[in-house]
N, C-alpha and C positions, 0 to 999 in steps of 0.2 A: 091685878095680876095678869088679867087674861086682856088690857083693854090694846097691846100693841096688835093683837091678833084679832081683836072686834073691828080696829081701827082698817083692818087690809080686808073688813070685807067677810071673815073670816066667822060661825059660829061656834061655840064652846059649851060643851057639856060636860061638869065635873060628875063624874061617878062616883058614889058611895056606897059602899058595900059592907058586909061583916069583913072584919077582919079574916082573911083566908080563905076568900069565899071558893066555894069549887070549884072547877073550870068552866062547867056548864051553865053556873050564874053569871060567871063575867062574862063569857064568850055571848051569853043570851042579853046582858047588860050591853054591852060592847054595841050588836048586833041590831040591837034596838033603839039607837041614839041615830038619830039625823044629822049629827053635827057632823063640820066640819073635822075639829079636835076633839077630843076626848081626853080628857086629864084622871086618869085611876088615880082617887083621893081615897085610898084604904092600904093595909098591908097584902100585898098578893104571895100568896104560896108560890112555894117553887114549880111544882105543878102547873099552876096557871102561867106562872112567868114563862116557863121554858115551851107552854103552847101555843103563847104569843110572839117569842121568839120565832116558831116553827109556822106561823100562820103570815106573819108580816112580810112585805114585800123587802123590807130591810128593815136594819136596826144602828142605829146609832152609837157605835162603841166607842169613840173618839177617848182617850185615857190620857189625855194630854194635864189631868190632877192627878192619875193614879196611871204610871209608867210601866204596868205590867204587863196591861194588857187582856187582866181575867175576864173582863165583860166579853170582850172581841171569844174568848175561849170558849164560855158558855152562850152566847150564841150560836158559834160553832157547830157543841157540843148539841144542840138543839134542832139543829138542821136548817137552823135560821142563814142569814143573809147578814154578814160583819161588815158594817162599816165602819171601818177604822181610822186612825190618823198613821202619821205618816213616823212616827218616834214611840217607839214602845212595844208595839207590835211586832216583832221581827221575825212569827212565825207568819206572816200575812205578804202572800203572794197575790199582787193587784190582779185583779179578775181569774184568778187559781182558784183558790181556796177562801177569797173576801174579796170587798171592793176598800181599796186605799185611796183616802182623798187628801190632797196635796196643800189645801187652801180651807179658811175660815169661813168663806163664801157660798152660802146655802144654795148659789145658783150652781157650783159645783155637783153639789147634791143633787139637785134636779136633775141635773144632765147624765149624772149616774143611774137613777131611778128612770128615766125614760130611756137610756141605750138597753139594759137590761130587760127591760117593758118589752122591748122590741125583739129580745132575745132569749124567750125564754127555756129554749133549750142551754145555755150560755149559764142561767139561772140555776139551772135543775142540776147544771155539773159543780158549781162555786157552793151549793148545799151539799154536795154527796162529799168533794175532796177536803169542805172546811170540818166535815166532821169525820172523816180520817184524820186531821189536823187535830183535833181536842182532842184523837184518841191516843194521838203520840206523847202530846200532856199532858195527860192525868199524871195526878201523883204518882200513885203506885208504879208508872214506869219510866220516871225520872227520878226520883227519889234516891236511885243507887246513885245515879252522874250527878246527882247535887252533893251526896258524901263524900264520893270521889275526890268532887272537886274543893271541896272544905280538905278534907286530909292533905291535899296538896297542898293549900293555902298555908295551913297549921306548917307542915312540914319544912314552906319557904319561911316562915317567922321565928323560926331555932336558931 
C-alpha cells in the first residue's frame, strides 16, 4: 500500500488508535511520529477531524467523486485551508476564501503550498473569509432557498 511512497524516498507510519481517540492522543500520536506520512488507521471523531483540519497547512478537498463539495465546507467551517478542484465547488474563490487547483498534478500542489508558505498573512485571511464561507452554508441558512427553489420546480411541473 505504502511502497509507491517508500519507493520516493519517503517514510510511513500507520497510526493506530481507539476508535475516537481524543484530540490530545492524536495530536500527541501525530506529534510523536518521525515519519514522513502518517496514514490515521482508526475512526477519528469530529472533534479530532475538525482540529486537524484547523492545524494543517492545507487540506485536500478535491470532490471530483462527490460534486458538492461538503469536504471543501467543513474544512472551511474549521478554519482550515480548502483545497479544492476546480467543479463542484462553486462557493470556492481561488485564494479568497480556498485555494482552487486546476490540474491533477501534484506538482500544482506544491506550488500552492509553497506560494502560500511564503505568505502567510495571505493564509490567515483564506482561513478567516473561507469560514465566513461555511457560515453562509449551513443548513439552517439555506434551507428556506432550497424550499424556495423546490416550490418553484413543483410549480413549473403542473
Amino acid at each position: 500500500m505504502w511502497a509507491r511512497a517508500r519507493a520516493r524516498g519517503l517514510t510511513v507510519d500507520p497510526l493506530r488508535l481507539e476508535a475516537e481517540a481524543p484530540v490530545h492522543a492524536v495530536a500527541q500520536a501525530i506529534g510523536a511520529s518521525t515519519a514522513d506520512v502518517v496514514f490515521l488507521d482508526f475512526f477519528i471523531s469530529e472533534a479530532a477531524l475538525r482540529a486537524l483540519y484547523a492545524a494543517a497547512h492545507g487540506v485536500l478537498a478535491n470532490s471530483e467523486k462527490e460534486p458538492f463539495g461538503l469536504v471543501g465546507l467543513e474544512v472551511m467551517a474549521s478554519e482550515g485551508i480548502a483545497y479544492v478542484g476546480r467543479t463542484g465547488e462553486d462557493y470556492a474563490v481561488p485564494y479568497g476564501n480556498a485555494v482552487v487547483v486546476q490540474t491533477d498534478d501534484p506538482r500544482e500542489l506544491a506550488a500552492h503550498l509553497t506560494f502560500l508558505g511564503e505568505r502567510p498573512e495571505l493564509a490567515k485571511r483564506i482561513r478567516a473569509d473561507g469560514k465566513l464561507t461555511a457560515e453562509r452554508f449551513a443548513w439552517p441558512r439555506i434551507i428556506d432557498g432550497l424550499e424556495a427553489a423546490w416550490g418553484a420546480a413543483q410549480r413549473l411541473g403542473r
